[in-house]
C-alpha positions, 0 to 999 in steps of 0.5 A: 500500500502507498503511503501517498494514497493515505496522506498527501503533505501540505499543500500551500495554504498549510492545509494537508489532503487525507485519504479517509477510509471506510470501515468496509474498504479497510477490512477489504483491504485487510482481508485482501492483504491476508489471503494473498499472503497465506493463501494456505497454510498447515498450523498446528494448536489445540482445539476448545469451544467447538460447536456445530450448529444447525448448518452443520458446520464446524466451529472452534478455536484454536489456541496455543499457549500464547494464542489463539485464532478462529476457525470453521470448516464447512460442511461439504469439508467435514464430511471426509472426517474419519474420526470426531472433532472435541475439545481438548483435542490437537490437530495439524490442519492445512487451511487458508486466512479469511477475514470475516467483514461483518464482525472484522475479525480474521478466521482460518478455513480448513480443507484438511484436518488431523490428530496430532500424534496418532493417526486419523484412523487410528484416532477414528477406530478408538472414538467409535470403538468407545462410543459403540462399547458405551451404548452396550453393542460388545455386551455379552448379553447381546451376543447370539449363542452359535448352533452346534451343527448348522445345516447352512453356512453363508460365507460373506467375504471377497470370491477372489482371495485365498481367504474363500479357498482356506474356509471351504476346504477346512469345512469340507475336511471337518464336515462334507456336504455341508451347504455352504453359500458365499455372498461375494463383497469388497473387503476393502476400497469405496463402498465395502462397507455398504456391500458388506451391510447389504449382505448381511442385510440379504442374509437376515431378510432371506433367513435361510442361513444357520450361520454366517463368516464375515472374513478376509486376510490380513492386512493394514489398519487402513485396509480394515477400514470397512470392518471398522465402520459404524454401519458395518457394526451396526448391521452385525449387532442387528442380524438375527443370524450369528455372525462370527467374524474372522477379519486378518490374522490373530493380533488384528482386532477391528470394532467388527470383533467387538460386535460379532457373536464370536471372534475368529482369530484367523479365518481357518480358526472360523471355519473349525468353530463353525462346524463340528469334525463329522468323524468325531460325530460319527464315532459319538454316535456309533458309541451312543447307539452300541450303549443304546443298544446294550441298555435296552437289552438289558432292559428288555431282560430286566423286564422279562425277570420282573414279569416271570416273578410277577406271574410266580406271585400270582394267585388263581382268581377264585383264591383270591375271591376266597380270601377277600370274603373271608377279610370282608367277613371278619372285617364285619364282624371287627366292625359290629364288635367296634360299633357295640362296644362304641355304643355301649361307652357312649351309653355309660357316658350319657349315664355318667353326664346324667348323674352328674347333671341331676347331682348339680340340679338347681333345685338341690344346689339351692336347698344346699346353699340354703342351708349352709346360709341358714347355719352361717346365720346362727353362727354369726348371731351366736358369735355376735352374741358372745362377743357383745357380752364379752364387751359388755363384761369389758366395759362393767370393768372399766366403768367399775374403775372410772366410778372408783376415780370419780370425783362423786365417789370421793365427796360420797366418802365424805370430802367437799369441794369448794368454789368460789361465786360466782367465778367458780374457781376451786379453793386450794389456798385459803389466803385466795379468799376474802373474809366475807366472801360467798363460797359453793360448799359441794358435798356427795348429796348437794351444795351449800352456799356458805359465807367466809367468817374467818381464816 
C-alpha cells in the first residue's frame, strides 16, 4: 500500500489532503492483504469451544499457549472426517486466512484436518470403538449363542482371495456336504462397507442361513477400514443370524470383533468353530447307539425277570375271591364288635353326664346353699352374741374403775369441794379468799352456799 494514497503533505495554504477510509474498504483491504499472503497454510494448536450448529458446520478455536485464532470448516469439508472433532483435542490442519467483514475479525478455513500424534484412523477406530462399547453393542448379553451343527453356512467375504479357498476346504475336511453359500463383497476400497451391510442385510431378510463368516486376510489398519465402520457394526449387532467374524490374522482386532457373536482369530480358526469334525460325530454316535443298544437289552431282560416273578406271585382268581370274603367277613364282624362296644361307652357316658347333671340340679344346689346360709346365720348371731357380752363384761370393768376415780365417789366418802361465786374457781389456798366472801360448799348429796367468817 502507498503511503501517498493515505496522506498527501501540505499543500500551500498549510492545509494537508487525507485519504479517509471506510470501515468496509479497510477490512477489504485487510482481508485482501491476508489471503494473498497465506493463501494456505498447515498450523498446528489445540482445539476448545467447538460447536456445530444447525448448518452443520464446524466451529472452534484454536489456541496455543500464547494464542489463539478462529476457525470453521464447512460442511461439504467435514464430511471426509474419519474420526470426531472435541475439545481438548490437537490437530495439524492445512487451511487458508479469511477475514470475516461483518464482525472484522480474521478466521482460518480448513480443507484438511488431523490428530496430532496418532493417526486419523487410528484416532477414528478408538472414538467409535468407545462410543459403540458405551451404548452396550460388545455386551455379552447381546451376543447370539452359535448352533452346534448348522445345516447352512453363508460365507460373506471377497470370491477372489485365498481367504474363500482356506474356509471351504477346512469345512469340507471337518464336515462334507455341508451347504455352504458365499455372498461375494469388497473387503476393502469405496463402498465395502455398504456391500458388506447389504449382505448381511440379504442374509437376515432371506433367513435361510444357520450361520454366517464375515472374513478376509490380513492386512493394514487402513485396509480394515470397512470392518471398522459404524454401519458395518451396526448391521452385525442387528442380524438375527450369528455372525462370527474372522477379519486378518490373530493380533488384528477391528470394532467388527467387538460386535460379532464370536471372534475368529484367523479365518481357518472360523471355519473349525463353525462346524463340528463329522468323524468325531460319527464315532459319538456309533458309541451312543452300541450303549443304546446294550441298555435296552438289558432292559428288555430286566423286564422279562420282573414279569416271570410277577406271574410266580400270582394267585388263581377264585383264591383270591376266597380270601377277600373271608377279610370282608371278619372285617364285619371287627366292625359290629367296634360299633357295640362304641355304643355301649357312649351309653355309660350319657349315664355318667346324667348323674352328674341331676347331682348339680338347681333345685338341690339351692336347698344346699340354703342351708349352709341358714347355719352361717346362727353362727354369726351366736358369735355376735358372745362377743357383745364379752364387751359388755369389758366395759362393767372399766366403768367399775372410772366410778372408783370419780370425783362423786370421793365427796360420797365424805370430802367437799369448794368454789368460789360466782367465778367458780376451786379453793386450794385459803389466803385466795376474802373474809366475807360467798363460797359453793359441794358435798356427795348437794351444795351449800356458805359465807367466809374467818381464816
Amino acid at each position: 500500500m502507498n503511503s501517498h494514497n493515505d496522506i498527501q503533505s501540505p499543500g500551500p495554504s498549510g492545509t494537508q489532503h487525507r485519504r479517509i477510509y471506510t470501515v468496509s474498504e479497510l477490512t477489504l483491504k485487510i482481508k485482501d492483504l491476508l489471503e494473498e499472503s497465506f493463501p494456505f497454510i498447515w498450523i498446528n494448536g489445540e482445539i476448545s469451544n467447538f460447536k456445530v450448529p444447525a448448518s452443520g458446520h464446524f466451529y472452534f478455536t484454536l489456541k496455543d499457549a500464547a494464542a489463539q485464532i478462529n476457525g470453521v470448516m464447512f460442511r461439504n469439508q467435514n464430511r471426509t472426517l474419519i474420526f470426531d472433532l472435541e475439545d481438548g483435542m490437537n490437530i495439524t490442519g492445512l487451511g487458508r486466512i479469511s477475514v470475516y467483514e461483518p464482525r472484522g475479525t480474521y478466521q482460518i478455513i480448513f480443507e484438511y484436518l488431523e490428530p496430532k500424534g496418532t493417526g486419523a484412523i487410528q484416532l477414528a477406530f478408538e472414538q467409535l470403538k468407545k462410543r459403540l462399547l458405551e451404548e452396550g453393542l460388545f455386551d455379552e448379553a447381546h451376543k447370539s449363542p452359535l448352533p452346534f451343527l448348522p445345516k447352512k453356512i453363508s460365507i460373506i467375504t471377497s470370491p477372489s482371495g485365498a481367504v474363500v479357498h482356506d474356509i471351504l476346504k477346512i469345512i469340507n475336511r471337518r464336515f462334507p456336504n455341508l451347504e455352504i453359500e458365499i455372498i461375494p463383497v469388497k473387503v476393502q476400497g469405496d463402498g465395502a462397507e455398504h456391500e458388506i451391510v447389504s449382505a448381511i442385510e440379504i442374509l437376515n431378510f432371506r433367513s435361510n442361513s444357520d450361520l454366517a463368516i464375515l472374513a478376509r486376510g490380513g492386512g493394514s489398519l487402513e485396509d480394515f477400514h470397512a470392518f471398522n465402520s459404524e454401519i458395518v457394526a451396526r448391521a452385525i449387532f442387528a442380524s438375527d443370524i450369528p455372525i462370527i467374524s474372522a477379519v486378518g490374522h490373530e493380533t488384528d482386532f477391528c470394532i467388527a470383533d467387538f460386535v460379532a457373536d464370536l471372534r475368529a482369530p484367523t479365518p481357518s480358526a472360523a471355519a473349525e468353530l463353525a462346524v463340528p469334525l463329522k468323524q468325531d460325530l460319527l464315532s459319538r454316535i456309533s458309541e451312543l447307539s452300541r450303549h443304546l443298544t446294550l441298555g435296552f437289552v438289558r432292559n428288555l431282560e430286566y423286564s422279562r425277570n420282573r414279569v416271570q416273578e410277577m406271574s410266580n406271585r400270582l394267585v388263581h382268581p377264585r383264591r383270591k375271591i376266597e380270601d377277600l370274603r373271608l377279610k370282608t367277613d371278619d372285617l364285619m364282624t371287627r366292625l359290629f364288635k367296634t360299633f357295640r362296644n362304641t355304643v355301649v361307652q357312649r351309653h355309660e357316658g350319657v349315664k355318667w353326664q346324667t348323674e352328674r347333671l341331676f347331682a348339680n340340679n338347681p333345685w338341690v344346689r339351692a336347698k344346699n346353699l340354703k342351708d349352709k346360709l341358714d347355719l352361717r346365720h346362727n353362727n354369726l348371731i351366736n358369735y355376735m352374741e358372745i362377743f357383745i357380752n364379752k364387751k359388755r363384761f369389758s366395759l362393767r370393768e372399766v366403768m367399775a374403775g372410772l366410778h372408783a376415780l370419780s370425783p362423786k365417789a370421793t365427796l360420797s366418802r365424805g370430802y367437799s369441794i369448794t368454789r368460789t361465786i360466782p367465778d367458780a374457781a376451786v379453793v386450794r389456798d385459803p389466803q385466795k379468799v376474802t373474809i366475807g366472801q360467798d363460797l359453793e360448799v359441794t358435798v356427795a348429796k348437794g351444795s351449800l352456799i356458805c359465807r367466809v367468817k374467818g381464816k
